[in-house]
Backbone as a ProteinNet text record, in pm:
[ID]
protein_1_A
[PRIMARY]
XXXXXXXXXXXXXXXXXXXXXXXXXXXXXXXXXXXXXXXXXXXXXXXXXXXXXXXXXXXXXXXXXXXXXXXXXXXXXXXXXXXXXXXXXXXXXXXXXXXXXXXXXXXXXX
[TERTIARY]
-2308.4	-2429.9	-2389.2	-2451.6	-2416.8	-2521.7	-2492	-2532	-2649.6	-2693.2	-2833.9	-2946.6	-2896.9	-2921.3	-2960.4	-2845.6	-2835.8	-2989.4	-2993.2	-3046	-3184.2	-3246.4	-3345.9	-3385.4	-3334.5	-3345.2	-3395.5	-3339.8	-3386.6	-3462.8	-3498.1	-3593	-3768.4	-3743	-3864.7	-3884.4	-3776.3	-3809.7	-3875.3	-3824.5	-3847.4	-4033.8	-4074.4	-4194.2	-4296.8	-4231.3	-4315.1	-4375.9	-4219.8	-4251	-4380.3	-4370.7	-4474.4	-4552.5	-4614.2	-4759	-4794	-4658.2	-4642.8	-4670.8	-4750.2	-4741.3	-4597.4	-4526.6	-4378.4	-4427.6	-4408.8	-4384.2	-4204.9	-4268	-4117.6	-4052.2	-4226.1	-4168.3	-4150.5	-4219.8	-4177.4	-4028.9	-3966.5	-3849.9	-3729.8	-3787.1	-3700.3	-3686.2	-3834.4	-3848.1	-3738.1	-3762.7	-3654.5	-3489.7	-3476.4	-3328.9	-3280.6	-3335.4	-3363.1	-3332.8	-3405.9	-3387.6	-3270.1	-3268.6	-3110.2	-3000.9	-2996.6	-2884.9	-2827.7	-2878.6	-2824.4	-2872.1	-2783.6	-2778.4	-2769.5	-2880.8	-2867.4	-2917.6	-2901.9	-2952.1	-3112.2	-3130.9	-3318.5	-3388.2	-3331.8	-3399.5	-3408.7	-3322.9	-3302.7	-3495.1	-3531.3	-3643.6	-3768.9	-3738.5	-3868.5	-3876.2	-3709	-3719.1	-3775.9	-3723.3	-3790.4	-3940.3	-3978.5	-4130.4	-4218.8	-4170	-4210.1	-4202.4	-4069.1	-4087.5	-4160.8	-4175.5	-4273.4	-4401	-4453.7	-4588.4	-4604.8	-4509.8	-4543.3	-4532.5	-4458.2	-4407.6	-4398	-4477.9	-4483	-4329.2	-4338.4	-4196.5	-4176	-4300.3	-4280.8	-4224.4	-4309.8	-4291.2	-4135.5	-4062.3	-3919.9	-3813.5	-3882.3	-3773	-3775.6	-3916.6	-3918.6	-3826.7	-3821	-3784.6	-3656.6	-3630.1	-3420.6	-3375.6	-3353.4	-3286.5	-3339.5	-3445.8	-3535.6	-3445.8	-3420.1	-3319.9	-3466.6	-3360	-3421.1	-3453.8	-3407	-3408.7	-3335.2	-3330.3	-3278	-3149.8	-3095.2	-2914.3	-2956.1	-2888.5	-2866.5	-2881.7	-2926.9	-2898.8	-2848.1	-2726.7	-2622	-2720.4	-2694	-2760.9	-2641.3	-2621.8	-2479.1	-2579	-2506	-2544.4	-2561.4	-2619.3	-2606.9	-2477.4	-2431.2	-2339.1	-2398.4	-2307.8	-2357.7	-2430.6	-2507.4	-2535.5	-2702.3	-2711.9	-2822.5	-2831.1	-2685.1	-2667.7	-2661.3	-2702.6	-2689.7	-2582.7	-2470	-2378	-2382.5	-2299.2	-2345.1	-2251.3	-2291.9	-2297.2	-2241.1	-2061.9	-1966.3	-1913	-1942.7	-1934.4	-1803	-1795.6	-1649	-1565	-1408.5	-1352.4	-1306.5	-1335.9	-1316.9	-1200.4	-1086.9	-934.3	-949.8	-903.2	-868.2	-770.5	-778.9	-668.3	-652.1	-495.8	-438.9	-463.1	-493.7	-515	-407.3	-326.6	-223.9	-230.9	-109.6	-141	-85	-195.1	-161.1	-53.5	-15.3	91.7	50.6	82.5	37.5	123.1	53.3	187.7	295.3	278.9	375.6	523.8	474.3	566.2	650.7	608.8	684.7	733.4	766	831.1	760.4	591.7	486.9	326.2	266.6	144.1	42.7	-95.5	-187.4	-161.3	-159	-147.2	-29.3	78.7	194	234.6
-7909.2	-7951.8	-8038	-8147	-8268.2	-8199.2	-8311.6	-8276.3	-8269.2	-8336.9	-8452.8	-8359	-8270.9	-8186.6	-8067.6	-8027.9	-7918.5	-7873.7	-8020.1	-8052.7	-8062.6	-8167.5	-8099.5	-7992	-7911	-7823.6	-7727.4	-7691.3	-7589.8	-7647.1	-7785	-7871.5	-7866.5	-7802.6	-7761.7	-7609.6	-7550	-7425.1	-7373.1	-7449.7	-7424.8	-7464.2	-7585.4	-7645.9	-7562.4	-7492.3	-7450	-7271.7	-7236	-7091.8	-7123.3	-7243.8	-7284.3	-7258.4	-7305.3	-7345.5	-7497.4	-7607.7	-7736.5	-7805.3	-7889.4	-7972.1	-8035.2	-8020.5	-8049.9	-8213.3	-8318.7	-8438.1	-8450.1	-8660.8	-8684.2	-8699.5	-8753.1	-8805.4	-8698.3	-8528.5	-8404	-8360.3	-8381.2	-8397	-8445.3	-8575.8	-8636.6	-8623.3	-8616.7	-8556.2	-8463.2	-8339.9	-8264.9	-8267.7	-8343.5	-8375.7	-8471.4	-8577.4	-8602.3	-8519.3	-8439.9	-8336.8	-8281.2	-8209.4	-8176.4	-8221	-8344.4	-8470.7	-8415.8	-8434.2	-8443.2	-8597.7	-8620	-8815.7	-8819.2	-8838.5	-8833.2	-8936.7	-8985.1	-9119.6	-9085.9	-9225.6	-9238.3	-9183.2	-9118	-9108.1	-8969.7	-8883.6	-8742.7	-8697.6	-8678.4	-8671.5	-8678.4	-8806.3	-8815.1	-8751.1	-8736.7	-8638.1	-8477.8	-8492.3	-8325.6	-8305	-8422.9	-8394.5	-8387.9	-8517.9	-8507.1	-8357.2	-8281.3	-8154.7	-8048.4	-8062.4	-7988.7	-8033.3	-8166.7	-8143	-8109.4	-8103.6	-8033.4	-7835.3	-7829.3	-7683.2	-7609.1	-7488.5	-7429	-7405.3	-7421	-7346.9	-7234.3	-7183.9	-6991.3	-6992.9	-7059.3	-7040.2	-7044.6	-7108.9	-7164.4	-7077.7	-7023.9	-6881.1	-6790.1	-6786.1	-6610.2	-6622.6	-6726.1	-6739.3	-6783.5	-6751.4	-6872.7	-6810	-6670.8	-6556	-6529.6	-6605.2	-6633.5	-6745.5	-6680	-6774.9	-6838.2	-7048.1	-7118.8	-7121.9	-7046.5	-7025.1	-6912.8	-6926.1	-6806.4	-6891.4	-6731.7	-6782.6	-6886.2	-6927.7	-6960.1	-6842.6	-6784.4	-6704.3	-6720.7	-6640.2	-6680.1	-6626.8	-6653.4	-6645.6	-6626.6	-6571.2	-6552.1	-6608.2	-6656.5	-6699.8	-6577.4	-6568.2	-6500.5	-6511.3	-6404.3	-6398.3	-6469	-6526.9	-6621.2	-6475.1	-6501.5	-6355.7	-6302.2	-6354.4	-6269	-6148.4	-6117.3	-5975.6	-5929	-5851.9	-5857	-5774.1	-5851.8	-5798.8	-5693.2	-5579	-5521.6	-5562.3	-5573.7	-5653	-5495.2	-5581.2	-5462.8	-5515.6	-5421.2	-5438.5	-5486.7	-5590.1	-5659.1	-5515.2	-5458.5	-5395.4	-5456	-5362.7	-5380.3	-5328.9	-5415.3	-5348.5	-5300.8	-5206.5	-5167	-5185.2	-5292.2	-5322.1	-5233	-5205.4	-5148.6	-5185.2	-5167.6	-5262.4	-5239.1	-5322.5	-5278.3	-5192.3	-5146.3	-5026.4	-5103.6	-5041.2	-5109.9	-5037.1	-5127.8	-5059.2	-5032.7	-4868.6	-4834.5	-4879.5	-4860.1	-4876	-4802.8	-4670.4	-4564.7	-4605.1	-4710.4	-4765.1	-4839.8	-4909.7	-5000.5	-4945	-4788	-4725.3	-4777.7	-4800	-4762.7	-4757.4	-4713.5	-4649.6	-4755.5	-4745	-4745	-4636.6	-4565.1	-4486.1	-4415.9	-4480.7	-4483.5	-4488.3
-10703.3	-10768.6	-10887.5	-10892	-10998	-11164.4	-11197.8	-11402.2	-11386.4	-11316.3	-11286.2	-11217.6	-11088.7	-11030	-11110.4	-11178.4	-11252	-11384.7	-11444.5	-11583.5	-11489.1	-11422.3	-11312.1	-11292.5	-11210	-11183.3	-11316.4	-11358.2	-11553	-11611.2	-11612.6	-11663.5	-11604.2	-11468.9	-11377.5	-11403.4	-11413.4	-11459.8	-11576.3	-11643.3	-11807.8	-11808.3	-11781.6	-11751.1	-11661.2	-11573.8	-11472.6	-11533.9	-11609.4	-11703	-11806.5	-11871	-11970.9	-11888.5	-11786.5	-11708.1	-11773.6	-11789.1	-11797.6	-11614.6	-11593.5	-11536.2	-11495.3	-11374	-11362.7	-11323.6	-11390.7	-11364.5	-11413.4	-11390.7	-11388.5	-11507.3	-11614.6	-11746	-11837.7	-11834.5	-11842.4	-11839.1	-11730.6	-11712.7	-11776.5	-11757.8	-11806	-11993.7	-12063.6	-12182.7	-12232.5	-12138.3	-12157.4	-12213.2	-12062.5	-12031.2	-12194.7	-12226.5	-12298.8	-12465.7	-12463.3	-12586.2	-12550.3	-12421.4	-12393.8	-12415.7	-12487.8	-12449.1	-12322.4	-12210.8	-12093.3	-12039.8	-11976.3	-11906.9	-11803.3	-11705.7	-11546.2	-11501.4	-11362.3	-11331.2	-11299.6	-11273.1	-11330	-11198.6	-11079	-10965.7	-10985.8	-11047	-11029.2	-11106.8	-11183.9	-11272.9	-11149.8	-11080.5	-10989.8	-10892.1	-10843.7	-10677	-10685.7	-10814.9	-10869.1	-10885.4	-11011.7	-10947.9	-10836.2	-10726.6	-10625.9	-10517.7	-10524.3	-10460.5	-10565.8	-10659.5	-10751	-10713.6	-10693.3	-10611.4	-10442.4	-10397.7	-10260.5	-10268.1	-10360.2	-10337.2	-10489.5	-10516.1	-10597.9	-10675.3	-10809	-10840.1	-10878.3	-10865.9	-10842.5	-10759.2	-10629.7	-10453.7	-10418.1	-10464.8	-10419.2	-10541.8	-10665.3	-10682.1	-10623.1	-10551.3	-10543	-10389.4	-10297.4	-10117.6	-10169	-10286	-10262.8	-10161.1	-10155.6	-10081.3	-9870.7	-9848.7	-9754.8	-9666	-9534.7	-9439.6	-9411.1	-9391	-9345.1	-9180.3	-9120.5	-8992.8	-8931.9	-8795.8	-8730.1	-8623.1	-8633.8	-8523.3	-8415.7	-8339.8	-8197.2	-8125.5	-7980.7	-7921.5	-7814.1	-7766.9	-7679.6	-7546.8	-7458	-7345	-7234.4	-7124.5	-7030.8	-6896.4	-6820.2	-6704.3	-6616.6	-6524.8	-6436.5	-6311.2	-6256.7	-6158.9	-6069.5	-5963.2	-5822.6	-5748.7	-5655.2	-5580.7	-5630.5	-5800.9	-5879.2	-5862.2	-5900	-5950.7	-6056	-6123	-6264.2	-6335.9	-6403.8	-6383.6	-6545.8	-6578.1	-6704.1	-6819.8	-6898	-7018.3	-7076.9	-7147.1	-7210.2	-7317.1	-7392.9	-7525.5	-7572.1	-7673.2	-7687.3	-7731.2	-7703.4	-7773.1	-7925.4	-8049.8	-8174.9	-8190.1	-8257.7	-8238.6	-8441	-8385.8	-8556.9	-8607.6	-8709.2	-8841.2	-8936.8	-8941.8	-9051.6	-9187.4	-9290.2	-9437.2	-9472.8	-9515.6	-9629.3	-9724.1	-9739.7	-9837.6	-9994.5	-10040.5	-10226.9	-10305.2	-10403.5	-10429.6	-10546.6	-10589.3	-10707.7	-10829.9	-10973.5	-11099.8	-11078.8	-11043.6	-11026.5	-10927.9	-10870.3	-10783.4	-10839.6	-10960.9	-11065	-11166	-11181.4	-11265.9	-11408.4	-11409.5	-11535	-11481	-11587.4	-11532.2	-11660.8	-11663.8	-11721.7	-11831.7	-11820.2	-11974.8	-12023.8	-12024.6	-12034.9	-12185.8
[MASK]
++++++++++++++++++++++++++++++++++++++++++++++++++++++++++++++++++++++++++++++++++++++++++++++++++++++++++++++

């Protein structure tokens, strides 16, 4: 995420917590007081998705998948038999074992 992006972005927030009107020259006002310096397009792209989309609406869904998986699908056997569907084997990994202080001849409360 760029400066520009960044300073945007908190600049809609800040405005939108007021119950400020999120425009561009709002914005840019801001950024402005911020001494933050971003190019002249960043200010407008923001307002513009501030008038399609609430900026409550888009904190409260950050966490909200834009979509869903692919779903794998298996062909069927020649014959149209249906053949049974087996579960992948899960091999179990060892974790390494950590090595304690005690191993380095000192401890934490030594």
């Amino acid at each position: 995420m760029s400066i520009g992006e960044l300073g945007c972005t908190y600049a809609c927030l800040i405005l939108s917590d007021d119950g400020i009107p999120v425009t561009s020259e709002k914005i840019a006002t801001l950024l402005k007081a911020a001494n933050v310096s971003v190019e002249s397009y960043w200010p407008s792209l923001f307002a513009k998705l501030a008038e399609k989309r609430s900026i409550d609406d888009l904190v409260m869904n950050v966490g909200a998948g834009g979509g869903g998986g692919a779903v794998a699908v298996s062909a069927q056997p020649a014959g149209g038999a249906a053949a049974e569907a087996k579960a992948p084997v899960e091999e179990k990994k060892e974790e390494p074992k950590e090595e304690s202080d005690d191993d380095m001849g000192f401890s934490l409360f030594d």
